[in-house]
C-alpha positions, -999 to 999 in steps of 0.1 A, spaced: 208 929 -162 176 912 -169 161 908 -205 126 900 -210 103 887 -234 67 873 -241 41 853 -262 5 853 -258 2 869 -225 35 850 -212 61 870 -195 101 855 -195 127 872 -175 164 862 -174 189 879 -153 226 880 -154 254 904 -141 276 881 -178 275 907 -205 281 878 -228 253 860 -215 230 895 -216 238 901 -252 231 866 -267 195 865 -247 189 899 -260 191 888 -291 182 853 -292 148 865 -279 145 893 -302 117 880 -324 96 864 -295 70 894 -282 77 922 -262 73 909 -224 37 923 -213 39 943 -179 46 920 -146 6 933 -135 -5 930 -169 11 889 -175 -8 861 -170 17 845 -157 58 850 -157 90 825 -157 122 835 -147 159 824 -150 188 835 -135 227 830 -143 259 836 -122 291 825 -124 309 805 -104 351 798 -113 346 787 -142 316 772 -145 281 790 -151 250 780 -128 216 789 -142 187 788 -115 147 784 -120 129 782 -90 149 758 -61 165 742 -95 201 747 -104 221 735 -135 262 736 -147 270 747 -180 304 753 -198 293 779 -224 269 808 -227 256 791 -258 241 760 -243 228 783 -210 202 800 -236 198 769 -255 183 753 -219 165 786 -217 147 789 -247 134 749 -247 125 753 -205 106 788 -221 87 765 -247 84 738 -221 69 763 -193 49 778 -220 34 745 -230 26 736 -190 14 767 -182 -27 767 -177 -30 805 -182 -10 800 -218 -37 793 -245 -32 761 -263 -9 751 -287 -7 720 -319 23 700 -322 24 713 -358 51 733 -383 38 766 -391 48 781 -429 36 810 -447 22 798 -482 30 833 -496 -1 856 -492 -3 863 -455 -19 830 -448 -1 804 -431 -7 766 -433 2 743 -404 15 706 -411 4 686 -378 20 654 -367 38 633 -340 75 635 -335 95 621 -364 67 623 -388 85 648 -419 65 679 -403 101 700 -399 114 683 -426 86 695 -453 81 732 -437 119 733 -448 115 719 -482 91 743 -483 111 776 -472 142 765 -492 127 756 -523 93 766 -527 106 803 -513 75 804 -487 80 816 -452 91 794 -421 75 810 -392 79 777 -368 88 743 -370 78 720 -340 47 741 -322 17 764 -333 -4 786 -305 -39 792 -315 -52 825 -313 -78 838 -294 -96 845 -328 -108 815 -341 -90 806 -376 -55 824 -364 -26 810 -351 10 823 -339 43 809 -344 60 796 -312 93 817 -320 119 787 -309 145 782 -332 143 755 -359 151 717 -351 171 699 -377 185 667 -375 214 655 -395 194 625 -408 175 653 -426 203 662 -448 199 635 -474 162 641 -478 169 681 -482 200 677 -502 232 699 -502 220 731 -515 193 732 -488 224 720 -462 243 745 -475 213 776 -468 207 757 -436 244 763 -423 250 799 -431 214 806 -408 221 828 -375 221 808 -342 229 782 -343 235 752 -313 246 718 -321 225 691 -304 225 653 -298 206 648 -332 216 677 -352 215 715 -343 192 741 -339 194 778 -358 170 807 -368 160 813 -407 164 840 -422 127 849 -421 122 848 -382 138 879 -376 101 894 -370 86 897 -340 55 866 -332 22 879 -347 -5 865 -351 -14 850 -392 -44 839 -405 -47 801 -406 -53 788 -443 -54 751 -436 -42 722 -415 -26 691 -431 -19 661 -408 12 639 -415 13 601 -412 -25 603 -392 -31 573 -370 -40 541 -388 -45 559 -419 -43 542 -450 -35 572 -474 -12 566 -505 19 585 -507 18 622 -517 -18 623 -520 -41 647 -501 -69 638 -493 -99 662 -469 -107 652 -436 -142 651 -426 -146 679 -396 -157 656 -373 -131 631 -375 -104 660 -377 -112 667 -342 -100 638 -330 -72 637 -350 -59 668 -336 -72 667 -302 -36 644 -292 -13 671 -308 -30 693 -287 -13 709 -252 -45 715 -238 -45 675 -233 -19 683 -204 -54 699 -186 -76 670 -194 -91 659 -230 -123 673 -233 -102 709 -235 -82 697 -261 -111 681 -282 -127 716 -274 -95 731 -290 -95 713 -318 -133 715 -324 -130 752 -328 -101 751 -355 -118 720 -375 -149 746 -375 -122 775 -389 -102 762 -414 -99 729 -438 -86 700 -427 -62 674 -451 -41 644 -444 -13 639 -468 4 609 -476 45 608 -466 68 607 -494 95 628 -507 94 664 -502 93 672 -541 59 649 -544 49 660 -513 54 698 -519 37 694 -553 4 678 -538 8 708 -510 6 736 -539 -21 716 -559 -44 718 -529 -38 759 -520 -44 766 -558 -80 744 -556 -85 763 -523 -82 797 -532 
């Protein structure tokens, strides 16, 4: 059986003759976009799985892997899916940003290197502020200028995260669907990415812990388009084709939307300045 699935133009195929296997990617994939026709595609990635005793060998290409349990086999999936997506020069670019919906349609993207509070804050955000979590780690602009779509992976939380968030938002976190442990922490879907990836008008971009900025804690503070630019430009995976495409990228959103840096602090302070700034906004 092979299931397929898309984003932007992107077709994914996995086959399998496991029924277990067959049902978890049909569902795990559920709320990425229907795969465009193999003519149609821009490109297409595929995966296949067999078993062999008792072990499972996944294939891509002339590359082969051992796993143990169906689980972890569509866990290496969906991140070589995100990965091939990233690499791929047909796919259109995409920010190294957290993607939440601020509650009227419009989404906000928080932008920042690895370890920077981005995932941590777009969940502060969906567990206490009630808004939307539509992606955690990566954003694909649209082909419109000012929209984005959510890359439809599954959210990344790591287990230092659970002192920041605090138990009740531990507690919502663990009752999510999907879930995979991981080295750091585990991986699940919210509640709230049970849709299909659309495309959402962009309402602003906030960048967290900017190089050398010198921003106080939980303020927000606008960034000058020019200088956003380059600021984005390294978050951007149209760098992997050369930086002038990625400061081309990122010229086009900083001409879109509002750009903000925001100080790092806690998520309450944090959140609070967020909110202040889409109420000035409009």
């Amino acid at each position: 059986m092979t299931i397929s699935w898309g984003l932007a133009g992107i077709r994914f195929e996995f086959s399998t003759n496991i029924p277990e296997a067959s049902l978890l990617a049909k569902d795990l994939f559920l709320c990425w976009e229907p795969a465009p026709s193999t003519p149609a595609a821009r490109s297409c990635h595929r995966w296949s799985l067999h078993r062999e005793g008792p072990q499972l060998v996944l294939s891509e290409g002339n590359c082969a892997s051992v796993w143990r349990e169906e689980v972890g086999v569509l866990g290496a999936v969906e991140a070589d899916a995100v990965a091939a997506f990233l690499d791929d020069p047909a796919a259109p670019a995409a920010l190294h940003a957290a993607l939440v919906d601020i509650g009227d349609g419009r989404a906000v993207a928080l932008l920042g290197r690895r370890e920077s509070g981005k995932s941590t804050l777009a969940l502060w955000l969906w567990l206490k502020e009630k808004m939307m979590l539509l992606c955690d780690d990566w954003t694909v602009l649209d082909e419109r200028d000012g929209y984005v779509r959510p890359m439809p992976r599954r959210v990344s939380v790591r287990v230092t995260s659970r002192s920041v968030l605090g138990e009740d938002c531990w507690a919502a976190i663990l009752q999510s669907r999907h879930q995979l442990v991981t080295t750091e922490g585990f991986l699940f879907r919210a509640n709230c990415q049970k849709q299909r990836s659309a495309p959402v008008p962009l309402h602003s971009v906030f960048l967290l812990q900017r190089c050398n900025s010198q921003i106080p804690p939980g303020v927000v503070q606008p960034v000058d388009p020019v200088d956003a630019v380059f600021a984005i430009a390294p978050y951007c995976s149209a760098r992997n084709q050369g930086m002038g495409l990625a400061i081309r990228c990122a010229a086009r959103l900083a001409e879109s939307v509002p750009v903000f840096e925001i100080g790092r602090d806690t998520p309450t302070r944090m959140s609070a300045a967020l909110n202040k700034t889409f109420h000035a906004l409009g």
